[in-house]
C-alpha positions in Angstrom: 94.9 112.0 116.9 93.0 108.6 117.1 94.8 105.2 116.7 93.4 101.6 116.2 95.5 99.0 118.3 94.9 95.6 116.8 95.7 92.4 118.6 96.6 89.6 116.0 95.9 85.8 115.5 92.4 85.4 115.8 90.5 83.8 113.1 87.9 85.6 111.3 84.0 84.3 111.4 80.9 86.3 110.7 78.5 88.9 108.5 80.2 92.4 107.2 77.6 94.2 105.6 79.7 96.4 102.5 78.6 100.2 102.5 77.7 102.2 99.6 80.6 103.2 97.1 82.9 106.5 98.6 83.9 107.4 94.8 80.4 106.9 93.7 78.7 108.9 96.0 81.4 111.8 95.5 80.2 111.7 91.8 76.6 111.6 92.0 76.1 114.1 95.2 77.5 116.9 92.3 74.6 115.9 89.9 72.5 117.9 92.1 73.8 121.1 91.1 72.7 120.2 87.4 68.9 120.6 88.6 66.5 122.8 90.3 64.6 119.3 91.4 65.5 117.3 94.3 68.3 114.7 93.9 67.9 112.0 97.0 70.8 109.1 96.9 70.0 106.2 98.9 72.9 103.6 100.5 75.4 106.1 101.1 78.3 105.6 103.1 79.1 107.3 106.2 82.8 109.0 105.7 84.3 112.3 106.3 84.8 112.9 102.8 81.0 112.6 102.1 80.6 115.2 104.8 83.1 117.4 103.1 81.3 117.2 99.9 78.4 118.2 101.4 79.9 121.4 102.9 81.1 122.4 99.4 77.2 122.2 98.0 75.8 123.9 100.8 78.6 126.4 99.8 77.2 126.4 96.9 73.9 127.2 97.9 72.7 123.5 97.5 70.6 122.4 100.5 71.9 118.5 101.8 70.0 116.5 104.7 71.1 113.6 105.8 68.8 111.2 106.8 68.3 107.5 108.4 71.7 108.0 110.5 73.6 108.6 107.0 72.5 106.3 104.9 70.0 108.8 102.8 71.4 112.0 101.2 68.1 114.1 100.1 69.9 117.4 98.2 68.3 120.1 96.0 69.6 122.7 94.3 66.9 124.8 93.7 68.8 127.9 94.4 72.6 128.8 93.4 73.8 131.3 95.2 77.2 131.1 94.8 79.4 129.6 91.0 82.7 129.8 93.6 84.3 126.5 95.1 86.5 127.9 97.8 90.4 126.6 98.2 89.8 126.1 102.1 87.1 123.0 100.8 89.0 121.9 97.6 92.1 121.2 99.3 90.8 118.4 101.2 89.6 116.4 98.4 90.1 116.4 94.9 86.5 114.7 94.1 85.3 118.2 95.0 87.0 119.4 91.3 83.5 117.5 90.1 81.6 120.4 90.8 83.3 122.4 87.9 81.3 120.5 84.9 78.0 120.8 86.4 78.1 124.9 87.6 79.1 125.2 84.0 76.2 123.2 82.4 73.7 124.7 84.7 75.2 127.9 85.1 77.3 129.4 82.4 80.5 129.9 84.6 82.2 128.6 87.6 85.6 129.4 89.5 86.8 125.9 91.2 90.1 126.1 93.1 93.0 123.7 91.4 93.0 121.1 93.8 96.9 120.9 94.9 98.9 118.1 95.2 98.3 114.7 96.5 100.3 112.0 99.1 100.0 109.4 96.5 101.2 111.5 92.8 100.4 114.8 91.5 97.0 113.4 89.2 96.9 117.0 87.2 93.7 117.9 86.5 94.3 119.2 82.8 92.2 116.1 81.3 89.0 117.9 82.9 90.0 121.5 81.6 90.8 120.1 78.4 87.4 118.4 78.5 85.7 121.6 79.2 87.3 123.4 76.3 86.4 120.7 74.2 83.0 121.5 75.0 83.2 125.2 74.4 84.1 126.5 77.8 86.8 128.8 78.2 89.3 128.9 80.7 91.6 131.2 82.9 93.7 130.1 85.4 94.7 132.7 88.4 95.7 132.9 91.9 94.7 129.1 92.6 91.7 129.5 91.2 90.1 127.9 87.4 87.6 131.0 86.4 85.4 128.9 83.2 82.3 130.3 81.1 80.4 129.0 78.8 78.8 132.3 77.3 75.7 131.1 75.3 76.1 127.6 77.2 78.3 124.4 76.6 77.8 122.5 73.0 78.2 118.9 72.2 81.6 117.9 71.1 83.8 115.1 70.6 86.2 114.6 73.9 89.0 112.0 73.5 91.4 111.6 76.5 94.8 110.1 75.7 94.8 108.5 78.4 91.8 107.2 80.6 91.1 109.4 83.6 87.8 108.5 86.1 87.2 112.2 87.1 87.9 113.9 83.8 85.5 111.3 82.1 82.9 112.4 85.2 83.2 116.1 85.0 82.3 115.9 81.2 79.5 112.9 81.6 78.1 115.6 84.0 78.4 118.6 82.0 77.7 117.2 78.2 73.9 116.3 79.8 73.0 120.2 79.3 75.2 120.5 76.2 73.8 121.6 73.2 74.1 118.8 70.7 75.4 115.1 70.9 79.0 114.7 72.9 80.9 111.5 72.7 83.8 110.7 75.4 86.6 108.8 73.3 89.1 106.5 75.7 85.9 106.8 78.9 87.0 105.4 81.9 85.2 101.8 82.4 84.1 101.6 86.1 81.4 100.8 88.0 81.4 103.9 89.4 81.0 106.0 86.1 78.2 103.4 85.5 76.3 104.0 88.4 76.9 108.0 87.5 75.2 107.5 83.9 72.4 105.2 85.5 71.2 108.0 87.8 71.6 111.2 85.2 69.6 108.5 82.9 66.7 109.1 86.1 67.4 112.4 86.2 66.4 112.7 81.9 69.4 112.7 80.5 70.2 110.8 77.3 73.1 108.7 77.6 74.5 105.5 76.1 77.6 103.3 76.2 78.5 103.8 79.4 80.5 101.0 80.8 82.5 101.0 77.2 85.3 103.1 76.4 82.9 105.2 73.9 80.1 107.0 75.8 77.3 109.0 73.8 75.5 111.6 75.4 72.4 114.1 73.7 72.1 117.0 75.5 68.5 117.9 76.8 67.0 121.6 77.9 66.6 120.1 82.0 67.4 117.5 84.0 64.6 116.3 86.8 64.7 114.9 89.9 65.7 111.6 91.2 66.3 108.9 93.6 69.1 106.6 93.3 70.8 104.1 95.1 74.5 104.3 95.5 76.6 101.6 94.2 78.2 98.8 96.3 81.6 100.1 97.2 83.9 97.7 94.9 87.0 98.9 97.2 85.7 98.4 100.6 84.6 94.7 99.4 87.8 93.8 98.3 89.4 95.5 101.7 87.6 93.1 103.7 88.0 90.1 101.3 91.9 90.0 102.1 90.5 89.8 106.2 90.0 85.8 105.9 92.4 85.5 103.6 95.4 86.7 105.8 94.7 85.2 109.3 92.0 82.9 108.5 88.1 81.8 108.5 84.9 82.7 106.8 83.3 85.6 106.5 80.3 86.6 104.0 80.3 89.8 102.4 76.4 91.0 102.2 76.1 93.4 99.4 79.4 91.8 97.3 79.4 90.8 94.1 82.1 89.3 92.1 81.6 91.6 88.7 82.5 94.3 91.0 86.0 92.8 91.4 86.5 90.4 88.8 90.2 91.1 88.3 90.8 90.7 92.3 88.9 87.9 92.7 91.4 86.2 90.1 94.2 87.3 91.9 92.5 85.5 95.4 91.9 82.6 93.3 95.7 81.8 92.4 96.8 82.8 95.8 94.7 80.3 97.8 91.5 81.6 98.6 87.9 80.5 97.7 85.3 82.8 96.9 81.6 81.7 96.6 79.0 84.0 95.5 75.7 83.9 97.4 72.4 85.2 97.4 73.3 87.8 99.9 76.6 88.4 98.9 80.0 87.2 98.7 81.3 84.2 101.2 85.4 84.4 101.7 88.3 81.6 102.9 91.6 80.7 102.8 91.7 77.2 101.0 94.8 75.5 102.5 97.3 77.7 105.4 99.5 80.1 104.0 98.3 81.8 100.7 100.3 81.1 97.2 102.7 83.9 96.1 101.2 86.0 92.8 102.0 88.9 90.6 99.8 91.9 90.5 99.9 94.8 88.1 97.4 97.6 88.6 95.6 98.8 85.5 92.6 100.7 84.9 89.2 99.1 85.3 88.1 95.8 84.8 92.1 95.4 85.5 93.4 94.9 89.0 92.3 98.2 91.1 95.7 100.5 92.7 93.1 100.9 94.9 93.5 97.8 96.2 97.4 97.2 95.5 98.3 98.2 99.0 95.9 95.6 101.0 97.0 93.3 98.2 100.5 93.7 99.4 99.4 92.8 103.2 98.3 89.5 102.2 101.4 89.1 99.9 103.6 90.0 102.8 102.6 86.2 104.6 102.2 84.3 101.6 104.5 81.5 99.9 106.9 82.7 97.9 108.1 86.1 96.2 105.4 88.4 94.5 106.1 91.5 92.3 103.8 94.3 92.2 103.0 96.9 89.9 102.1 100.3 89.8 100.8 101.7 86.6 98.5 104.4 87.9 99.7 106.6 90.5 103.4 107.0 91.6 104.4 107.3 94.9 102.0 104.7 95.9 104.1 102.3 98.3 104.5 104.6 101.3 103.1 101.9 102.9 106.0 99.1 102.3 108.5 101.0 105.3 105.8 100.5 107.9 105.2 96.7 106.5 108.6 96.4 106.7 108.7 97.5 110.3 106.6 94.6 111.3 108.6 92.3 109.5 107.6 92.2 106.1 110.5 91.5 103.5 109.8 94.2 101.1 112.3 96.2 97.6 110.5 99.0 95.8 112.4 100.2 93.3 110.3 102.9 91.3 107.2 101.4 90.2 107.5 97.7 91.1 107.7 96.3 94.6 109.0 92.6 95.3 107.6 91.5 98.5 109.1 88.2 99.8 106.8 86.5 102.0 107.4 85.5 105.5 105.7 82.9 108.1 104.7 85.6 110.7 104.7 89.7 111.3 105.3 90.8 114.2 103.2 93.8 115.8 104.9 97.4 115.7 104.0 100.9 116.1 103.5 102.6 112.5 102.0 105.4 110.7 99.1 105.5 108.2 100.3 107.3 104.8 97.1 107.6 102.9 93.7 106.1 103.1 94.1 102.6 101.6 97.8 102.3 103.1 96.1 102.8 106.8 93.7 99.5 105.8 96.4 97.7 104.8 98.6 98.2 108.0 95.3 96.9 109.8 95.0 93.8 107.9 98.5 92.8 108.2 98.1 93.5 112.1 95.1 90.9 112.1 97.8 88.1 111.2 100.9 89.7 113.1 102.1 88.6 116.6 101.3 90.6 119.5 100.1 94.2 119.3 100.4 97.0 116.8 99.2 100.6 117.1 98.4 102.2 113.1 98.3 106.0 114.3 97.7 109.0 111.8 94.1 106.7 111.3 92.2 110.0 110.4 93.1 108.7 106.7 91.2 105.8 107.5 88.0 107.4 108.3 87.9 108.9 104.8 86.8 105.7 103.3 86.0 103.1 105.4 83.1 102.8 108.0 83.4 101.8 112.0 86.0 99.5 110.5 86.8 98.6 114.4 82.8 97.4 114.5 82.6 95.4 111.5 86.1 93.2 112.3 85.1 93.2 115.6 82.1 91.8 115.1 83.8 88.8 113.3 86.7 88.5 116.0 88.9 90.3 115.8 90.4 92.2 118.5 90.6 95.5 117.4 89.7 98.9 119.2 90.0 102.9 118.6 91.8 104.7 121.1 91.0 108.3 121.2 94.5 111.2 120.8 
C-alpha cells in the first residue's frame, strides 16, 4: 500500500484551487437514473469513490464518460437494464444506498444491498426505508439484500425524520420528484450539499421548494429532463486545507472558498488565532500571532460545526495554547485518530464522546496509520508542523476524498511526497 512521508516545519505560501464537493457529487451522479435524458455534472472531483459510483450506474445500465481529465461527468440513463445494486459495489461505500430512491421513482422496484457497517459508527439506514414506506413503497429485507416496489408508482406523502439524516433526506428528495402528489420532508437535513441536490433536480423539472430549511416541499411531475450542473465547492476539503496555515504557518488563498460554506468553522479559526479574508477568488488563510488559542468544538449538524472536520480540527488543537474539549454528537467511534496523534506527541483523553486535547509546543514525527478518510488528513496536517519525519500509511483512505493532496501542499511548500507499497 502507498504512504505519504511528510517532512515538517516549513511555512505554507501559495494558490490551492478547492475541488468540486465528494458528498455532492455522490448525490447528484444517482439523479441520472431518474431520467431517460442526459445528466452531465461539471467540477467534479477526481476520487476513487466517484469512480466507484460510477461502476454501480454502469451496473445499472447507466452509461458514464468522463471527460476533461475528470472534471466532467456526462451520464445517461436511457436504458435500465438492471433494478439490482450488487453487495460486491455497496460495500465500499454507503453513498451508493442513493440509488434505492431513484430505481424506485423511475422504476417501480429496486433490490439495493444493506450497506454493512462502517469504521466510524454503524449509521443504520432505517431513516431511508422508513422514508420509502412513507412514500408507499414496500419493503422486504433478505439475504443482504432490500427488495422495494412501488406497484402503481410512489405517492406524495409527508416524511418526518426524528432525527436529521443527509442521505435519508437525499434518497426521498430524489424519489418524491416522480411521486404522485405533493411530499414534504419534516426535520430535512440543511446542507449545502442537499442544496446543490434540489438546485439541479430543479434543472432537471422537478418542482421543489425549501430546500436549505428544515421543511422541504416537493410536487411530483410525470418526467424529469436533462441537465447540466456544476458540482458544489467541496465545504470539507476547504476547511481541510484551511487548518494548513493555521498549524505551521503562512498564507495561502483558497480559489473556489467561500465562507457561507463553513460558517461555523470559520468561527472556530476566528477564536483560535487565525484570520480569514474572503476574496474575489476565494478564501485567503493565516495564523494571526504564533501558536493558535485553545477552543471548544462540538459537532452538530449543518450550519453547526461539521464531524467532518472534527478530526483536522483536533490536529490544529493538538499545538495550540491551552486545553480544548471536543465533541462528538454525530458519529461514534470517531477519534480513532487521537492514538496516532498521540504517538507523535499530542496530549490527548477520549472518554466516550468528548476528547480533551492539551496542547503542546511541538510534535514530533512518527510512523502511524490512517483510520478513515478524514483521520488520514488530519495525521498529514499535524505532520506539516511536527519535527522531523512521519510516514501516514494505510493512505488509500485518503484518496477517497481528497485530490493529489501531495501536489496541492507541495506546491505551497511543503515537503511532502507519495511513496508507492
Amino acid at each position: 500500500m502507498d504512504s505519504i512521508v511528510v517532512r515538517g516545519g516549513a511555512e505554507l505560501n501559495g494558490v490551492i484551487p478547492i475541488a468540486g464537493a465528494k458528498n455532492a457529487c455522490l448525490t447528484l451522479m444517482p439523479a441520472t437514473l431518474l431520467s431517460d435524458e442526459p445528466l452531465t455534472l461539471t467540477n467534479a472531483p477526481r476520487l476513487s469513490d466517484i469512480r466507484t459510483m460510477t461502476l454501480l450506474l454502469q451496473s445499472l445500465g447507466a452509461e458514464v464518460t468522463s471527460l476533461q481529465d475528470g472534471k466532467v461527468l456526462a451520464m445517461s440513463s436511457h436504458d435500465l437494464t438492471n433494478l439490482t445494486a450488487d453487495y460486491d459495489i455497496v460495500r465500499k461505500m454507503r453513498a451508493s444506498f442513493l440509488v434505492l430512491g431513484p430505481l424506485l421513482a423511475r422504476a417501480g422496484r429496486a433490490v439495493v444491498s444493506l450497506p454493512g457497517g462502517c469504521a466510524i459508527g454503524a449509521r443504520p439506514v432505517d431513516l431511508h426505508l422508513k422514508a420509502m414506506e412513507a412514500l408507499g413503497a414496500t419493503l422486504d429485507l433478505r439475504d443482504g439484500y432490500v427488495h422495494a416496489e412501488a406497484k402503481g408508482g410512489l405517492r406524495g406523502a409527508v416524511v418526518e425524520f426524528p432525527i436529521v439524516s443527509v442521505g435519508a433526506t437525499e434518497n426521498a428528495l430524489m424519489a418524491a420528484t416522480l411521486a404522485r402528489g405533493t411530499t414534504e420532508i419534516r426535520n430535512a437535513a440543511r446542507e449545502p450539499e442537499i442544496v446543490d441536490l434540489a438546485q439541479c433536480l430543479r434543472k432537471m423539472g422537478a418542482r421543489i421548494e425549501g430546500e436549505g430549511s428544515s421543511t422541504i416541499t416537493i410536487e411530483g411531475v410525470d418526467r424529469l429532463s436533462g441537465a447540466t450542473h456544476p458540482v458544489v465547492t467541496d465545504r470539507i476539503e476547504l476547511g481541510t486545507y484551511m487548518l494548513a496555515p493555521a498549524i505551521c504557518g503562512g498564507e495561502v488563498e483558497f480559489l473556489g472558498g467561500r465562507i457561507a460554506l463553513v460558517g461555523a468553522f470559520c468561527e472556530k479559526l476566528d477564536a483560535a488565532g487565525v484570520s480569514i479574508r474572503e476574496t474575489e477568488r476565494g478564501l485567503v488563510v493565516a495564523r494571526k500571532n504564533g501558536r493558535v488559542n485553545a477552543v471548544d468544538v462540538v459537532t452538530e449538524p449543518f450550519p453547526g460545526f461539521p464531524t467532518d472536520l472534527q478530526a483536522q480540527m483536533m490536529a490544529l488543537l493538538c499545538t495550540a495554547q491551552g486545553v480544548s474539549v471536543l465533541e462528538e454528537r454525530i458519529f461514534e467511534n470517531r477519534f480513532m485518530h487521537a492514538p496516532e496523534l498521540v504517538r507523535m506527541g499530542a496530549r490527548i483523553e477520549v472518554h466516550g464522546g468528548h476528547a480533551t486535547v492539551t496542547g503542546v509546543e511541538r510534535l514530533r514525527g512518527a510512523r502511524v496509520m490512517a483510520t478513515d478518510l478524514r483521520a488520514s488528513v488530519s495525521l498529514i496536517l499535524a505532520a506539516l508542523a511536527a519535527e522531523g519525519e512521519t510516514v501516514v500509511s494505510r493512505v488509500y483512505h485518503l484518496d477517497r476524498g481528497y485530490e493529489r493532496v501531495e501536489e496541492k501542499l507541495g506546491a505551497c511548500g511543503a515537503s511532502i511526497e507519495r511513496v508507492a507499497g
